[in-house]
C-alpha positions in Angstrom: 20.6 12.6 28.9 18.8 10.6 31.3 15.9 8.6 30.7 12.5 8.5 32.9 10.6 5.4 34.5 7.7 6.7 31.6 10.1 6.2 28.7 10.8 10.3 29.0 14.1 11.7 27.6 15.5 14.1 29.6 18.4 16.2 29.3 19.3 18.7 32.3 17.5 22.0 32.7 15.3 21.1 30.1 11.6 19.3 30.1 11.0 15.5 29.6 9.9 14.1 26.1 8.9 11.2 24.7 11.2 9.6 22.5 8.7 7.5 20.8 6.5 10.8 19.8 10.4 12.6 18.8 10.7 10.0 16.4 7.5 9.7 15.0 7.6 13.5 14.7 11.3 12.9 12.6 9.6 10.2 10.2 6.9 12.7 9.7 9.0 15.4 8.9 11.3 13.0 6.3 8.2 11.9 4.7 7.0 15.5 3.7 10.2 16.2 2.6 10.2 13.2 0.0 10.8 9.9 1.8 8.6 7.1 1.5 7.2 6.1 4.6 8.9 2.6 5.4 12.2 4.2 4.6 11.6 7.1 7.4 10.5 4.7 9.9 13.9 2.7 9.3 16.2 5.6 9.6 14.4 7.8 12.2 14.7 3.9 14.8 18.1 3.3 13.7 20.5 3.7 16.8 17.4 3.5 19.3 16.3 0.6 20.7 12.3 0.7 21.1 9.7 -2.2 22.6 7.9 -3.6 20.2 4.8 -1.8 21.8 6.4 1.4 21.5 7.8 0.5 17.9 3.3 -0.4 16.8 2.9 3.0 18.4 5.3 5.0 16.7 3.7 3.2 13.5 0.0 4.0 14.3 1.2 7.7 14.5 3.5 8.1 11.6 1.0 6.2 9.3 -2.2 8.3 10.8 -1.1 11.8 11.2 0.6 11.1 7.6 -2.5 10.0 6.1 -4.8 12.3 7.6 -2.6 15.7 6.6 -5.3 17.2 4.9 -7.9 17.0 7.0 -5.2 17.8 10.3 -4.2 21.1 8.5 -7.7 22.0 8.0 -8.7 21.7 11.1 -5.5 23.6 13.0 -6.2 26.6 10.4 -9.3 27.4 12.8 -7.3 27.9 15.9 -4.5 30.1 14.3 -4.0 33.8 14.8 -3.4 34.1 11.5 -4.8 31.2 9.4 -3.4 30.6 5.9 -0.3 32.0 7.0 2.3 28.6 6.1 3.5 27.3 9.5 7.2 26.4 9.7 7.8 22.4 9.1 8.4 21.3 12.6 5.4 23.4 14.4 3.6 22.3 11.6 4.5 18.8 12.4 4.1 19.1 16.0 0.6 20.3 15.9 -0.5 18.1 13.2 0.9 14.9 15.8 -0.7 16.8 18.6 -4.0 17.3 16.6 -4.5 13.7 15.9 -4.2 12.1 19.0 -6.7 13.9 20.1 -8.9 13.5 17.5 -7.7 10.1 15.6 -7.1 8.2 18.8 -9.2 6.7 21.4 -6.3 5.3 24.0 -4.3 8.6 24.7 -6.0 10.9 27.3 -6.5 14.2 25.6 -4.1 16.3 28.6 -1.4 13.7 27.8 -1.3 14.6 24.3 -1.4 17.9 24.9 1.2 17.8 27.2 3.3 15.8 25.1 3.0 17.9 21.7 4.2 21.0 24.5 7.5 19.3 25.4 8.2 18.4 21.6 7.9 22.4 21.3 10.4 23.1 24.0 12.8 20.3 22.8 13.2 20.9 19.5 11.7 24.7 19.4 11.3 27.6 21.9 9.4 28.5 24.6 7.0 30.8 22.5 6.1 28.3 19.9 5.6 25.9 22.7 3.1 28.5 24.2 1.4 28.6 20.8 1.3 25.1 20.8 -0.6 24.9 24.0 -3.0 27.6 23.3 -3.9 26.0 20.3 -4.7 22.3 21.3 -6.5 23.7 24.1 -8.5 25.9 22.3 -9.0 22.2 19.9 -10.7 20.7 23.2 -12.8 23.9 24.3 -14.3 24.5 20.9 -14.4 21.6 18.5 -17.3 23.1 17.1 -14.7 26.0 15.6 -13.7 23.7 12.6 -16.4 23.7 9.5 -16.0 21.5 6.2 -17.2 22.7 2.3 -20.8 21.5 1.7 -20.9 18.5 0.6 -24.1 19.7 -1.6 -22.3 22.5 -2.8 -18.7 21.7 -3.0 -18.4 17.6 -3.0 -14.9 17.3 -3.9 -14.0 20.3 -1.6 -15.5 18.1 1.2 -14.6 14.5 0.2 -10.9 15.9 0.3 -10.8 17.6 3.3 -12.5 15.5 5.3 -11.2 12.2 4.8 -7.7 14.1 3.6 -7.3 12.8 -0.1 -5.8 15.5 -3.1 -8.4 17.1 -4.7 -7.0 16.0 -8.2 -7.6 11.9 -7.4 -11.3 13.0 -4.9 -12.1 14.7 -8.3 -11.3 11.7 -10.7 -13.0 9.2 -8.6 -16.4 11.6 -8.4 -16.4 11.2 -11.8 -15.7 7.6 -12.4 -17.4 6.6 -9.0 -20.0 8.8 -8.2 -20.6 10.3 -5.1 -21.4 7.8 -2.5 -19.2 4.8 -4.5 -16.2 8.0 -3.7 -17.0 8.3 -0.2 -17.4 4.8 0.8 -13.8 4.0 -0.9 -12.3 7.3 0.6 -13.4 6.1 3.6 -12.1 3.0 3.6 -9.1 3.8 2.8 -8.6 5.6 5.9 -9.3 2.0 7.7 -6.0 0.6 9.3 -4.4 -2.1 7.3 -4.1 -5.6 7.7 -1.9 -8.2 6.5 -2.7 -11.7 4.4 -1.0 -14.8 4.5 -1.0 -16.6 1.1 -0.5 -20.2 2.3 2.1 -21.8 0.7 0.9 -25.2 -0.6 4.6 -26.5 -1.0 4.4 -26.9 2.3 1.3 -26.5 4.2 -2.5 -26.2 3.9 -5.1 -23.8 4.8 -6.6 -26.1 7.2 -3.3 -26.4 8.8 -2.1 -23.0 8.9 -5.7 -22.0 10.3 -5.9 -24.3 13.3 -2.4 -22.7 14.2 -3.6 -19.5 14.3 -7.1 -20.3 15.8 -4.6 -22.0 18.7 -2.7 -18.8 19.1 -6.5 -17.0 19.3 -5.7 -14.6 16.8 -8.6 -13.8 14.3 -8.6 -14.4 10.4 -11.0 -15.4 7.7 -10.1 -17.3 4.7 -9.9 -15.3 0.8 -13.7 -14.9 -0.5 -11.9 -15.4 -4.3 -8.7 -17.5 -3.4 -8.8 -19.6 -0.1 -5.5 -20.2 0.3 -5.7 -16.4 1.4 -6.1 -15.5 4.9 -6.8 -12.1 6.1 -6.0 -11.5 9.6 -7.5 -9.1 12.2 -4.6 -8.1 14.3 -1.2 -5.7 13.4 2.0 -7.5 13.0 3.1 -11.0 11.4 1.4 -13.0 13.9 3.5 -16.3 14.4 5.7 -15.2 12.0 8.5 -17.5 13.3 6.4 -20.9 12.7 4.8 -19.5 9.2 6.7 -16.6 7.6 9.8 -17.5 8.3 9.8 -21.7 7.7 8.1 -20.3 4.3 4.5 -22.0 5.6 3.1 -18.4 4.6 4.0 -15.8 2.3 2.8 -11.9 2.9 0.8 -11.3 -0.2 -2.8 -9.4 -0.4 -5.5 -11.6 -1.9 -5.9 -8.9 -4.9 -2.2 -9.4 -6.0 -2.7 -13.3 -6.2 -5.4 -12.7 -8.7 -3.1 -12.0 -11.8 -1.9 -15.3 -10.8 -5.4 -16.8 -11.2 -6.4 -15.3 -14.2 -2.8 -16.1 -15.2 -3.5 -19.9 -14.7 0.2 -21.5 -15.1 -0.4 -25.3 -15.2 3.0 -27.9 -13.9 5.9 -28.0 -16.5 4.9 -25.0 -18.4 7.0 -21.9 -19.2 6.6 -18.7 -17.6 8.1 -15.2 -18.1 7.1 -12.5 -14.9 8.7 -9.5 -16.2 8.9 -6.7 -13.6 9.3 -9.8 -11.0 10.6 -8.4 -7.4 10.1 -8.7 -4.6 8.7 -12.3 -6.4 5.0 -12.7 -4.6 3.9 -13.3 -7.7 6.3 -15.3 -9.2 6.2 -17.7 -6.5 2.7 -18.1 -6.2 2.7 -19.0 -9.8 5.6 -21.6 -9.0 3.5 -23.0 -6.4 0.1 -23.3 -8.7 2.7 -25.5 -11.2 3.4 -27.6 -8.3 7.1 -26.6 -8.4 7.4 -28.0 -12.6 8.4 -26.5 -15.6 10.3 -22.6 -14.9 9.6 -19.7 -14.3 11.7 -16.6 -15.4 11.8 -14.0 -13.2 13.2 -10.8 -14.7 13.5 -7.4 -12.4 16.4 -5.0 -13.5 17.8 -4.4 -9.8 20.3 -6.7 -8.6 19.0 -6.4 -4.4 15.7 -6.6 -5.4 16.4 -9.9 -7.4 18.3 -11.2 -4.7 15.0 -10.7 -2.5 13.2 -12.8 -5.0 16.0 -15.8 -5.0 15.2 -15.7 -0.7 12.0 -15.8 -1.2 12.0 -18.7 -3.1 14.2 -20.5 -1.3 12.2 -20.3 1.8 9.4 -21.6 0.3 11.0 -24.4 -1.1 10.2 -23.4 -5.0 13.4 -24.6 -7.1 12.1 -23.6 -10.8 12.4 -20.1 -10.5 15.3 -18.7 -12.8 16.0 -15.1 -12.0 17.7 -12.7 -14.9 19.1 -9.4 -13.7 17.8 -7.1 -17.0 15.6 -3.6 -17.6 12.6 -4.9 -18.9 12.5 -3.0 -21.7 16.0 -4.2 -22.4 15.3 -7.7 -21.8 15.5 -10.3 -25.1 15.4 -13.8 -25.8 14.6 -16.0 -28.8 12.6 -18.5 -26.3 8.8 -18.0 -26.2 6.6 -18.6 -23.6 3.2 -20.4 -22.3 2.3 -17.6 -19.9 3.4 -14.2 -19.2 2.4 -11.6 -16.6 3.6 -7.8 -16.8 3.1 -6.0 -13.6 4.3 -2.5 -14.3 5.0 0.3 -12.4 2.1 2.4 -11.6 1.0 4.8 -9.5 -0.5 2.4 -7.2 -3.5 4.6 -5.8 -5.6 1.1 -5.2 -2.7 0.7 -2.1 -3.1 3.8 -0.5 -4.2 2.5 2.3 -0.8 0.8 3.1 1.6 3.5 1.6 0.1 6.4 4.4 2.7 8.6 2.1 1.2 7.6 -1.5 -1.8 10.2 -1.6 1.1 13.0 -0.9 3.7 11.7 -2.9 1.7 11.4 -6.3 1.4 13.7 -9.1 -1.3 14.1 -11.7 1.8 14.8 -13.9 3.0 10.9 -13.3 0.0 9.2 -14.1 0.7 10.6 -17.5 4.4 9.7 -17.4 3.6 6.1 -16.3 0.9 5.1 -18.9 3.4 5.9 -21.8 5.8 3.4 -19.8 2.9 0.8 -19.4 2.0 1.2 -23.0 5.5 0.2 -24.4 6.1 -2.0 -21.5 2.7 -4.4 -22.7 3.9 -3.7 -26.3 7.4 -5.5 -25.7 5.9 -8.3 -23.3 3.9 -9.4 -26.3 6.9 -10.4 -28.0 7.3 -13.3 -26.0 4.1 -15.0 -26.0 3.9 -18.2 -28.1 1.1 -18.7 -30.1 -2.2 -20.0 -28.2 -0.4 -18.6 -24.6 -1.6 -15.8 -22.3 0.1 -12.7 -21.0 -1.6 -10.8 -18.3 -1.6 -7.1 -17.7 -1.9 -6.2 -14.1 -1.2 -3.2 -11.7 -2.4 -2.2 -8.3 -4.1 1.4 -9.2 -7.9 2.1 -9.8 -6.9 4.5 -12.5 -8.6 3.8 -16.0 -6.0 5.8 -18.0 -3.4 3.2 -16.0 -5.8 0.0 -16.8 -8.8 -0.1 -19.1 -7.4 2.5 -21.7 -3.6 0.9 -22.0 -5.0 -2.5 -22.8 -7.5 -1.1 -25.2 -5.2 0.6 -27.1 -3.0 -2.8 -27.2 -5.8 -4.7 -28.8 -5.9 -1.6 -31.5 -2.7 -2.4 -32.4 -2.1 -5.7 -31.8 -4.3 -8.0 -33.6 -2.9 -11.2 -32.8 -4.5 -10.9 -29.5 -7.6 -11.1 -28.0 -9.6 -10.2 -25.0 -10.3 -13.5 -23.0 -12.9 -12.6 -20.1 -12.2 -13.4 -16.5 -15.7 -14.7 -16.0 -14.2 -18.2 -16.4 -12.0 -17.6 -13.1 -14.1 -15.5 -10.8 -17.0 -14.0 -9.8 -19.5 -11.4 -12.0 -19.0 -8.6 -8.8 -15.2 -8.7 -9.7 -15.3 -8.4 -13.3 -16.2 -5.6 -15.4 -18.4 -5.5 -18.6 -15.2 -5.5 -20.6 -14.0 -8.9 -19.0 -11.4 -7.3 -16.5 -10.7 -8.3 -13.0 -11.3 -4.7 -10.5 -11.1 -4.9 -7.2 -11.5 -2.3 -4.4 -10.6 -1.7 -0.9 -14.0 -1.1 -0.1 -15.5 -4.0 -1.4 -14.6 -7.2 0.7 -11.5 -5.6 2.1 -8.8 -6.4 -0.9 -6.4 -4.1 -2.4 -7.4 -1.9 -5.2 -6.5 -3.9 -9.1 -6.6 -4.4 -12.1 -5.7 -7.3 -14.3 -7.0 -8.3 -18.3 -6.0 -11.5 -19.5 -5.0 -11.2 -23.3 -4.1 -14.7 -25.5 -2.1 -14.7 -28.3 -4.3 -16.0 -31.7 -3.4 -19.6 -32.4 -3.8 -18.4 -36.9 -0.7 -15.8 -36.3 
């Protein structure tokens, strides 16, 4: 193997390839085979030692072309012999990489992804298949205006899907909760690259502080709309993540997950249970809105996880988190507490735009599996709050059945609680008729939420 001024793998007698498209083509092919997408990414670079440049490429590509499956395969189907006919995973794979460079990039000359998707073909395939390969994108560039969507008048969810490349189950759900241009907009945005958010870390820094740093290093943010000490910023990467992230100046946290915390409201030397706590963003932001007094209690039943948490903490300098290694349904104590926030697993459709693999990996089956979880798991958190304290229910999916309808039936059958709105802690635009705290990623560029703050009657 020898390897070309261009970055080009080459191994005798056959045709140079790009390495960085060879993995990216790997990780693809791992991720429709079950892996989540960070996990691909890790094993398809291990043993191969990539530029950070080629390392944001091979991220723009895996994270696009994974995203953007539907809409990829719809639009190859038009330049097939035989279309509807299933395409073996690797061709599949190669044209669907192929496919959106040309039409998902705006930095890659159209003949050098052509060219490239070609030599994947010969690498990894034959020299037929590489033949189709070519004929096909060509065809792409000659006649673009080959490919044809559903009507959107006639068949909205058969166009919402396919063109922005969402299931047809969730396009189908969110028509009907959302309407159709409230469905499009979020679809849409959606497809947006991500950014990352610094949650300053008052323990040691300030938002004015942190800011000027950044403002030095001419990289663009803007401050939290809802929580200040949020900053959103406008490039890829941890940007100075040696001075912020890594002295604990910063934690990586969307503004939307800090909200629980808010509504939450843990005051200095209170006790507080976070029962489904790793990797610990929240627990540590509601250490730091104590001003490091009173405890926290950090459950999470995995061991590495938890570990994560106790790092995390230390680097921020927070010394009143106590972490417990437990299941939380299996967790008991006879010790009750001020505040408590469950964050339970869900099947975090209001993060699809981070988790490229989430709108694949998802089943309408698990949304039905989870919200019998998140019913007992709010059922046993209750246990724990004193009388007059608060437990918060929070998740990062848009789905009612996961939100609004599991803290509804709560209330049925809990009466020592009550509904307190959020109205007290933010905004009318963020909180529902009910009193909950929603937010989406196309309003104001959060995550999709959810959180309900529920107090325990003082007369129980």
């Amino acid at each position: 193997m020898v390897q070309s001024r261009t970055g080009s793998a080459q191994t005798k007698g056959e045709r140079r390839y790009d390495p960085v498209r060879l993995a990216a083509l790997e990780a693809m092919i791992l991720i429709e085979q079950g892996d989540q997408t960070d996990v691909a990414i890790t094993d398809v670079c291990r043993g191969r030692s990539f530029r950070d440049i080629d390392r944001r490429f091979l991220l723009q590509l895996v994270n696009g072309a994974t995203k953007m499956r539907r809409r990829l395969d719809h639009e190859i189907q038009f330049y097939l012999a035989r279309p509807g006919t299933p395409l073996p995973l690797k061709l599949a794979n190669i044209l669907r990489l192929g496919f959106y460079q040309l039409h998902f990039t705006d930095r890659i000359p159209a003949a050098a992804a052509v060219s490239e998707a070609v030599n994947l073909a010969h690498h990894l395939l034959d020299r037929r298949r590489a033949n189709l390969v070519n004929a096909v994108l060509r065809a792409a560039l000659r006649e673009p205006h080959k490919v044809v969507f559903p009507s959107a008048d006639e068949n909205p969810a058969g166009f919402l899907g396919a063109f922005y490349s969402f299931p047809a189950y969730f396009v189908e759900y969110c028509l009907k909760e959302f309407g159709y241009e409230n469905t499009e907009q979020y679809l849409k945005s959606c497809n947006e690259p991500p950014h990352v958010t610094y949650r300053v870390n008052f323990l040691k820094a300030k938002p004015d502080e942190v800011a000027s740093m950044l403002q030095d290093a001419g990289i663009e943010f803007s401050f939290g709309r809802y929580l200040p000490e949020f900053i959103h910023i406008r490039e890829s990467g941890l940007p100075l993540e040696a001075d912020l992230v890594e002295t604990g100046k910063v934690f990586v946290q969307d503004e939307s997950a800090g909200m629980a915390v808010r509504l939450l409201n843990p005051k200095p030397r209170t006790v507080c249970l976070d029962l489904t706590a790793a990797p610990g963003g929240k627990s540590t932001y509601m250490a730091v809105r104590m001003r490091n007094k009173g405890r926290v209690t950090s459950v999470d039943k995995s061991h590495t996880r938890l570990q994560v948490v106790v790092e995390n903490a230390r680097r921020l300098g927070i010394k009143i988190i106590s972490p417990v290694a437990s299941d939380m349904l299996d967790f008991h104590t006879e010790e009750r507490f001020d505040r408590v926030l469950l964050d339970p697993p869900c099947s975090g459709w209001g993060t699809s735009r981070k988790h490229s693999d989430l709108r694949w990996s998802k089943k309408p089956d698990d949304i039905l599996n989870l919200t019998k979880i998140q019913k007992a798991m709010l059922g046993h958190a209750a246990d724990f709050v004193k009388p007059g304290g608060v437990l918060v229910y929070s998740t990062c999916t848009i789905i009612r059945d996961e939100n609004d309808q599991v803290v509804e039936e709560f209330l049925l059958r809990h009466k020592d609680f009550e509904l307190e709105s959020a109205r007290e802690f933010f905004p009318d635009e963020l909180v529902s008729e009910r009193g909950f705290v929603k937010t989406y990623p196309s309003f104001d560029d959060l995550d999709g939420s959810f959180c309900a703050r529920l107090k325990r009657r003082l007369d129980n």
